[in-house]
MOPAC internal coordinates of N, CA, C and O (Angstrom, degrees):
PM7 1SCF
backbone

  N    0.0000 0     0.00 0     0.00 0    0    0    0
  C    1.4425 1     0.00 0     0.00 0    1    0    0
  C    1.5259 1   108.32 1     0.00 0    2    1    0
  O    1.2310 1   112.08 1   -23.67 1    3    2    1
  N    0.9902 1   132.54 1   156.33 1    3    2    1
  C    1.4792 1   142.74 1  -146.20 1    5    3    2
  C    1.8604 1    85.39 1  -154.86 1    6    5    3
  O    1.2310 1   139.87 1   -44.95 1    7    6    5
  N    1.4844 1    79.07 1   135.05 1    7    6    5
  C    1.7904 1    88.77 1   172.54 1    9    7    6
  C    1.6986 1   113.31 1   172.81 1   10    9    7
  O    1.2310 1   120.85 1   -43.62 1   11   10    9
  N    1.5984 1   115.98 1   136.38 1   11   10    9
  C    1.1159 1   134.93 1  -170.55 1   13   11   10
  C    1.5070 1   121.48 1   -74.68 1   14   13   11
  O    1.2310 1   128.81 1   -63.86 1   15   14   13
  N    1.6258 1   100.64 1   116.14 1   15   14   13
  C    1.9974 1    78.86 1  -174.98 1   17   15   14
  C    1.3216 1    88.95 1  -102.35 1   18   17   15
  O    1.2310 1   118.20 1   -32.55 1   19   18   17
  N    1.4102 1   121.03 1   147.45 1   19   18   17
  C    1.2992 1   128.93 1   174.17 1   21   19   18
  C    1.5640 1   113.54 1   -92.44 1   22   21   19
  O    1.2310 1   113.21 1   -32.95 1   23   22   21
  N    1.5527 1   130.44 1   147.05 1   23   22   21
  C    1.6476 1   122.79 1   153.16 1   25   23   22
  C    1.5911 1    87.38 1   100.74 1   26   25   23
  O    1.2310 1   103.14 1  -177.65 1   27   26   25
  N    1.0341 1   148.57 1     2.35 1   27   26   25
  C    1.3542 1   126.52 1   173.61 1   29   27   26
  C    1.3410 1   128.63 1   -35.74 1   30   29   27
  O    1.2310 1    90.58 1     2.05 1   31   30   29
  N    1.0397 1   166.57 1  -177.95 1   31   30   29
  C    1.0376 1   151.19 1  -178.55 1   33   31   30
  C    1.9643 1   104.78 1  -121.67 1   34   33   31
  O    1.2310 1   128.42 1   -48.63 1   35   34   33
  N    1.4322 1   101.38 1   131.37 1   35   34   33
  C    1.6819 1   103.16 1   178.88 1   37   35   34
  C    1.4851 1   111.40 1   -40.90 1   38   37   35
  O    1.2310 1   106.65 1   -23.09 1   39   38   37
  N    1.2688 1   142.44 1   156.91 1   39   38   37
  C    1.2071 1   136.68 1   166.83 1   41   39   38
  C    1.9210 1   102.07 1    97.23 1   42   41   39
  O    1.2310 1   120.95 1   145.59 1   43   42   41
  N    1.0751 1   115.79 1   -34.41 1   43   42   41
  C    1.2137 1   106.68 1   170.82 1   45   43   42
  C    1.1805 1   143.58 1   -69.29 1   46   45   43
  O    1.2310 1    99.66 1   -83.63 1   47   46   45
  N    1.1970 1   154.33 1    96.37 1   47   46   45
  C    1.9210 1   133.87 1  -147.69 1   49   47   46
  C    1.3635 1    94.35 1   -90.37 1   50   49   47
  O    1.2310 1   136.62 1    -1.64 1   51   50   49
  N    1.5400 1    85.41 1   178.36 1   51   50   49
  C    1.5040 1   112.13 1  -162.53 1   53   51   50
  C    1.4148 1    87.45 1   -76.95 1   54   53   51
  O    1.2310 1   114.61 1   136.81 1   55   54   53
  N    1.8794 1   127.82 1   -43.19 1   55   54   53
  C    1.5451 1   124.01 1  -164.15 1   57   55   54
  C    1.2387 1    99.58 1   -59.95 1   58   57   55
  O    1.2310 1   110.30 1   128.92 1   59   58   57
  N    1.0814 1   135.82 1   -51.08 1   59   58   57
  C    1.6633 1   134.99 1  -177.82 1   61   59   58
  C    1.7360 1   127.57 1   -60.50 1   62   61   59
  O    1.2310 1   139.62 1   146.16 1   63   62   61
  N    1.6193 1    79.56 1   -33.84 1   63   62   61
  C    1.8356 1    78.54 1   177.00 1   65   63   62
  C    2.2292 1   109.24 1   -75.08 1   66   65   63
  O    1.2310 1   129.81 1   153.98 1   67   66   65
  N    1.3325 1    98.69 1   -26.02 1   67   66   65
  C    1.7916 1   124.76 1   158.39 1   69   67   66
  C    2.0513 1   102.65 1   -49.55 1   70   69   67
  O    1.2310 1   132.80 1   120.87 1   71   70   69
  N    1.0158 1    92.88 1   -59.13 1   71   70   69
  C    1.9537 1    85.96 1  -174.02 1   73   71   70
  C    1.3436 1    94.55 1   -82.40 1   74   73   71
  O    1.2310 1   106.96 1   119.68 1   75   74   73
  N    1.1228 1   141.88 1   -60.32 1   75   74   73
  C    1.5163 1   117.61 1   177.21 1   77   75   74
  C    1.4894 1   139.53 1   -35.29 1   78   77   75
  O    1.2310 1   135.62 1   158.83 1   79   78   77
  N    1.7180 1    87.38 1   -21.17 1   79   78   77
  C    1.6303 1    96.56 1  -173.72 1   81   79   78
  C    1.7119 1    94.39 1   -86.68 1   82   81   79
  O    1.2310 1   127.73 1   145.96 1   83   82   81
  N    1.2835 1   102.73 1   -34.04 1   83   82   81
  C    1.4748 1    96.78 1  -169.61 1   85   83   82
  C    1.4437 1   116.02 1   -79.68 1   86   85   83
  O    1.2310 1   116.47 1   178.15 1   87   86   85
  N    1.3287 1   124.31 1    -1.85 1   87   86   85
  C    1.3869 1   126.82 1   166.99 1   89   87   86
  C    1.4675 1    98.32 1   -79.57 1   90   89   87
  O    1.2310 1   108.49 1   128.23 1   91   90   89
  N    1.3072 1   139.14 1   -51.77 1   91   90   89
  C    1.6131 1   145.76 1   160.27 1   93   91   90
  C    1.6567 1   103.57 1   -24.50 1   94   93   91
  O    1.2310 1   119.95 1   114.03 1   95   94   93
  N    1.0287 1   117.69 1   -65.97 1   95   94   93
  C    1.7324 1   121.33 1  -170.18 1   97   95   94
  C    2.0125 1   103.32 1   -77.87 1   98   97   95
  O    1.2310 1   111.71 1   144.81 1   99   98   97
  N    1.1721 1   133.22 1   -35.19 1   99   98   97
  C    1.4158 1   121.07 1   166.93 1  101   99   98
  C    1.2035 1   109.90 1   -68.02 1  102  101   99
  O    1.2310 1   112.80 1   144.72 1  103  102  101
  N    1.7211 1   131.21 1   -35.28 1  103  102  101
  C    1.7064 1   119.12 1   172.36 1  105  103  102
  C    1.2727 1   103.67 1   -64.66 1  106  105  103
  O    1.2310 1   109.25 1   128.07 1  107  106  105
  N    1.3641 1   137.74 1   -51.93 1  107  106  105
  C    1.0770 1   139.49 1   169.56 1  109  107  106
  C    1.7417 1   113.88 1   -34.78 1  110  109  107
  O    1.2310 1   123.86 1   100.65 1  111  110  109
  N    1.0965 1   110.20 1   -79.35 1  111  110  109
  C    1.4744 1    97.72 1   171.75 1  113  111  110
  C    1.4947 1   125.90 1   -63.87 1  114  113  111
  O    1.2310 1   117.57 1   149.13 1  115  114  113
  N    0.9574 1   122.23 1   -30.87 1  115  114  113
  C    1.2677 1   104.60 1   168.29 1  117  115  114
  C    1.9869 1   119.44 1   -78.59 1  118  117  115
  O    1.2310 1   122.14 1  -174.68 1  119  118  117
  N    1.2646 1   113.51 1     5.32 1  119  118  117
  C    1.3646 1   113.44 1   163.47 1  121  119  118
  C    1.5185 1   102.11 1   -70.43 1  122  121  119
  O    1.2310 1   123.25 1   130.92 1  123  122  121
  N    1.3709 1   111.38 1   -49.08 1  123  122  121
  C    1.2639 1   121.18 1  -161.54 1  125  123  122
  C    1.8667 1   105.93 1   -51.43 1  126  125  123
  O    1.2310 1   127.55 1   120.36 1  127  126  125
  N    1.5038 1   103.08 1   -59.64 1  127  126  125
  C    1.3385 1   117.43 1   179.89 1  129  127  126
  C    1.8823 1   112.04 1   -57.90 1  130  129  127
  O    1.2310 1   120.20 1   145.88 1  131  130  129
  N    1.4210 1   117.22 1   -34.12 1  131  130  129
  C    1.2520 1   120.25 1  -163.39 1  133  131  130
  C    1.8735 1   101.44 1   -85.00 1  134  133  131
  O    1.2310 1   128.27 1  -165.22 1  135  134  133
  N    1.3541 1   101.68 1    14.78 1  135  134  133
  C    1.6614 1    98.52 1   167.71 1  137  135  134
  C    1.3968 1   126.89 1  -111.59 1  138  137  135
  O    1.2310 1   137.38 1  -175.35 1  139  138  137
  N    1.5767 1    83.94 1     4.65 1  139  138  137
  C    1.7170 1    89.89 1   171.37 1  141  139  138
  C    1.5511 1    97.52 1  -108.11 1  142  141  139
  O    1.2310 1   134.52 1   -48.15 1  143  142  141
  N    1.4534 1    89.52 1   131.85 1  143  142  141
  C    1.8687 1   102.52 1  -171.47 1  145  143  142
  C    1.4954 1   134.10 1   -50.87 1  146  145  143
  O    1.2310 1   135.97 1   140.54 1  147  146  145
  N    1.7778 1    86.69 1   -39.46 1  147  146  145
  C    1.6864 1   100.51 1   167.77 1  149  147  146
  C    1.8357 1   119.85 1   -62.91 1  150  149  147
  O    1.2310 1   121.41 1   129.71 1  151  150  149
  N    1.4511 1   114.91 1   -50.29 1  151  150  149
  C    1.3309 1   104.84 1   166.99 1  153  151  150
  C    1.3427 1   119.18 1   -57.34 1  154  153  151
  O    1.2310 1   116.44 1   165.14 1  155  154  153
  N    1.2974 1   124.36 1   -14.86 1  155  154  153
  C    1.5422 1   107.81 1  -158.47 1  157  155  154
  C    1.5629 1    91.55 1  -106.06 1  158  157  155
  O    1.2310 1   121.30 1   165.28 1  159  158  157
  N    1.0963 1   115.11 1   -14.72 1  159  158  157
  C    1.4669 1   107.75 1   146.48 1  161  159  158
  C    1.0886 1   138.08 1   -73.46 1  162  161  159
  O    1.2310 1   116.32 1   138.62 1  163  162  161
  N    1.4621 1   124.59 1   -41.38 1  163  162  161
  C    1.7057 1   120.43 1  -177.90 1  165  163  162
  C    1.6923 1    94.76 1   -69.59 1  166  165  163
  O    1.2310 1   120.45 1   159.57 1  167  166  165
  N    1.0153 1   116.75 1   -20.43 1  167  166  165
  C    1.8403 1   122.35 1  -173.56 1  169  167  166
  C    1.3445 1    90.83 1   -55.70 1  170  169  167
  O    1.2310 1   126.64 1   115.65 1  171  170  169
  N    1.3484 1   104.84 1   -64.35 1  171  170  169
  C    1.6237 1   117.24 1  -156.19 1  173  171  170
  C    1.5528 1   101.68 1   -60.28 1  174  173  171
  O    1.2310 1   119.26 1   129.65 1  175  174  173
  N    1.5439 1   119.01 1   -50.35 1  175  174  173
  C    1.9808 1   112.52 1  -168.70 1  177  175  174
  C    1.4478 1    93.01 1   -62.77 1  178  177  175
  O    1.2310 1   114.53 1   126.18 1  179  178  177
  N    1.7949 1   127.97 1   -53.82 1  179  178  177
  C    1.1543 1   107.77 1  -179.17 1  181  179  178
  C    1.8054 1   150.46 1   -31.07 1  182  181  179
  O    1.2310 1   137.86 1   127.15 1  183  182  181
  N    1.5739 1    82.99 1   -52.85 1  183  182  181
  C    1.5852 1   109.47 1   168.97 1  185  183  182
  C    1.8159 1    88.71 1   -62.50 1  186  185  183
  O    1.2310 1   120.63 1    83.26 1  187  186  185
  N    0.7335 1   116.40 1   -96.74 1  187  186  185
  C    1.9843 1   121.09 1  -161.93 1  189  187  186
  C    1.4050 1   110.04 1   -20.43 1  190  189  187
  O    1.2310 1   127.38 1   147.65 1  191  190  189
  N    1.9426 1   103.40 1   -32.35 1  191  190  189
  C    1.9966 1   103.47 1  -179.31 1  193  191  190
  C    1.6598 1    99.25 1   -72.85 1  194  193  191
  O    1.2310 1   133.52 1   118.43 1  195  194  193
  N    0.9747 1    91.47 1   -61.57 1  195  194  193
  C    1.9024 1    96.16 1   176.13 1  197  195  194
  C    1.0029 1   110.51 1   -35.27 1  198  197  195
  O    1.2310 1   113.62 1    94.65 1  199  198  197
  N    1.5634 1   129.68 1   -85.35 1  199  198  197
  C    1.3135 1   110.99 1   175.49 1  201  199  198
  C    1.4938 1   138.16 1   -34.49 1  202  201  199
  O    1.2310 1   134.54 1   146.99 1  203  202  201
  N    1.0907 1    89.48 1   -33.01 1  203  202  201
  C    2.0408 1    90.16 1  -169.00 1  205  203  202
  C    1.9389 1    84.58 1   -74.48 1  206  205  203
  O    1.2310 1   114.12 1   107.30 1  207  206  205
  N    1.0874 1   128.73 1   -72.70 1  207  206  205
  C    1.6016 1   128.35 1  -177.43 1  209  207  206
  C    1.5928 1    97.65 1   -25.73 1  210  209  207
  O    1.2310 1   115.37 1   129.63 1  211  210  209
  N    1.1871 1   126.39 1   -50.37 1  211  210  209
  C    1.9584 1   121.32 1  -172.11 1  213  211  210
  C    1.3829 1    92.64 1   -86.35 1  214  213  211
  O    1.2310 1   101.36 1   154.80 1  215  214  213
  N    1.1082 1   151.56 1   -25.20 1  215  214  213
  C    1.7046 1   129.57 1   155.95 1  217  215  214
  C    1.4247 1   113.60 1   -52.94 1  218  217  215
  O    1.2310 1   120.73 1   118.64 1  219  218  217
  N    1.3586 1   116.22 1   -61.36 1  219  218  217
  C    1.4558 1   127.44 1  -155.92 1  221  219  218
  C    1.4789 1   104.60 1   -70.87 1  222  221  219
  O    1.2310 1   117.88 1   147.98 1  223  222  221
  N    1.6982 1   121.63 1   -32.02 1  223  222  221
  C    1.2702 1   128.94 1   136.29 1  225  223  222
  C    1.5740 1   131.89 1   -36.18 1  226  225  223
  O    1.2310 1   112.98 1   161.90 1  227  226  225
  N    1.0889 1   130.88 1   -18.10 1  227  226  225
  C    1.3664 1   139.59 1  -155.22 1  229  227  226
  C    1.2365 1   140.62 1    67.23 1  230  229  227
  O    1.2310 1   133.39 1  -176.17 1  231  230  229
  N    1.6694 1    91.72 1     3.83 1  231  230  229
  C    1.3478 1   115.91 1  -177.61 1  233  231  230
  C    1.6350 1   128.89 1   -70.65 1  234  233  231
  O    1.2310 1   123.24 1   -14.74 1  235  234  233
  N    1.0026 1   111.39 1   165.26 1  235  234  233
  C    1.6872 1    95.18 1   175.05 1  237  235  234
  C    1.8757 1   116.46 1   -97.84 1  238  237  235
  O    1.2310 1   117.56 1   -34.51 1  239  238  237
  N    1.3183 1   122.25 1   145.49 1  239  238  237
  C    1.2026 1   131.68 1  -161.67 1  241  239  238
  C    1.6118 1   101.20 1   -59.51 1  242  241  239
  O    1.2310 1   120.64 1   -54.16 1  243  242  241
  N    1.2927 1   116.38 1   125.84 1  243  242  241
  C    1.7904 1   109.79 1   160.74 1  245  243  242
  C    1.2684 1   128.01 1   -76.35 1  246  245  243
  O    1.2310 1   123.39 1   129.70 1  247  246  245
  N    1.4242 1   111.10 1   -50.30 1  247  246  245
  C    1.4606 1   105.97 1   173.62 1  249  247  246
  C    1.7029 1   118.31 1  -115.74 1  250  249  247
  O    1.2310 1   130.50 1  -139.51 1  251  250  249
  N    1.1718 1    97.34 1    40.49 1  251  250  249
  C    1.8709 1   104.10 1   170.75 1  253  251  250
  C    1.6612 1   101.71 1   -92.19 1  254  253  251
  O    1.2310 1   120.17 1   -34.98 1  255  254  253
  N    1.0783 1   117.28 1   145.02 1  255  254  253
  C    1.5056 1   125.45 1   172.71 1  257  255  254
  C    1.8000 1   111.57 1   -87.37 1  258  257  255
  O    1.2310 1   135.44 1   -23.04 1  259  258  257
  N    1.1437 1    87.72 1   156.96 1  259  258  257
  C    1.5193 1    93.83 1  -173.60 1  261  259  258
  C    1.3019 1   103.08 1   -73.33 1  262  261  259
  O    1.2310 1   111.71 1   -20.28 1  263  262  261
  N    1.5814 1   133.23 1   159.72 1  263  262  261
  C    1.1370 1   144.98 1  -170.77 1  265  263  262
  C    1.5865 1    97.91 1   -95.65 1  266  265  263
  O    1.2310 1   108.96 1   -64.57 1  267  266  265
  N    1.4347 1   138.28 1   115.43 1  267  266  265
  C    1.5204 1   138.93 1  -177.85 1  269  267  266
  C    1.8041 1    93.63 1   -49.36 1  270  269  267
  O    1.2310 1   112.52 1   -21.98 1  271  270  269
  N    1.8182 1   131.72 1   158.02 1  271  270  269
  C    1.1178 1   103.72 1   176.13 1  273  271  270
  C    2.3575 1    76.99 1  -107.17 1  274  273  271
  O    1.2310 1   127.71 1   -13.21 1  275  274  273
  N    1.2638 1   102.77 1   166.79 1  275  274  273
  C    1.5080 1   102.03 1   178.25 1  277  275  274
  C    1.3260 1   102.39 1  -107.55 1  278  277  275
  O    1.2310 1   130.28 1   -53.61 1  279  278  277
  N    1.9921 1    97.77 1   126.39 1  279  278  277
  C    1.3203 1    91.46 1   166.29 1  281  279  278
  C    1.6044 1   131.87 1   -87.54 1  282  281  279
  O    1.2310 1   124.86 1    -5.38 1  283  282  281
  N    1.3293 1   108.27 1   174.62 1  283  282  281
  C    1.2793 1   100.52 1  -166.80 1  285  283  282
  C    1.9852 1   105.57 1  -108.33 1  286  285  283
  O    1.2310 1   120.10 1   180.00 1  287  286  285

C-alpha cells in the first residue's frame, strides 16, 4: 500500500520516516505472532536466558523491566 503522510516536520528524512514505519509493521507482526501462546512463551524463556547471560556477564538486562521504586 502506498500512501502520503502529510506535515512532517523539516529536518526529518524520508530514511527515518522508512525505519519508523518499519518499527510500526514488526509491532504489528509480532502482535500478530505474540497471540499464539506457544510463541509468546518461547519469546518470554528466551528473553529471561538472554538476560540472565548479560547479567552474569556484567552486562545490563535488555528485556527485563524496570522494578517500579514504591513511594512512601
Amino acid at each position: 500500500m502506498d500512501c502520503l503522510i502529510k506535515g512532517i516536520p523539516n529536518g526529518i528524512t524520508e530514511a527515518q520516516v522508512r525505519e519508523w514505519c518499519s518499527v510500526l509493521v514488526e509491532r504489528f507482526e509480532n502482535q500478530k505472532v505474540n497471540q499464539i501462546e506457544a510463541v509468546k512463551t518461547a519469546v518470554t524463556t528466551a528473553q529471561i536466558n538472554i538476560d540472565n547471560f548479560r547479567k552474569a556477564n556484567t552486562l545490563a538486562a535488555k528485556f527485563e523491566k524496570p522494578k517500579e521504586v514504591e513511594e512512601k
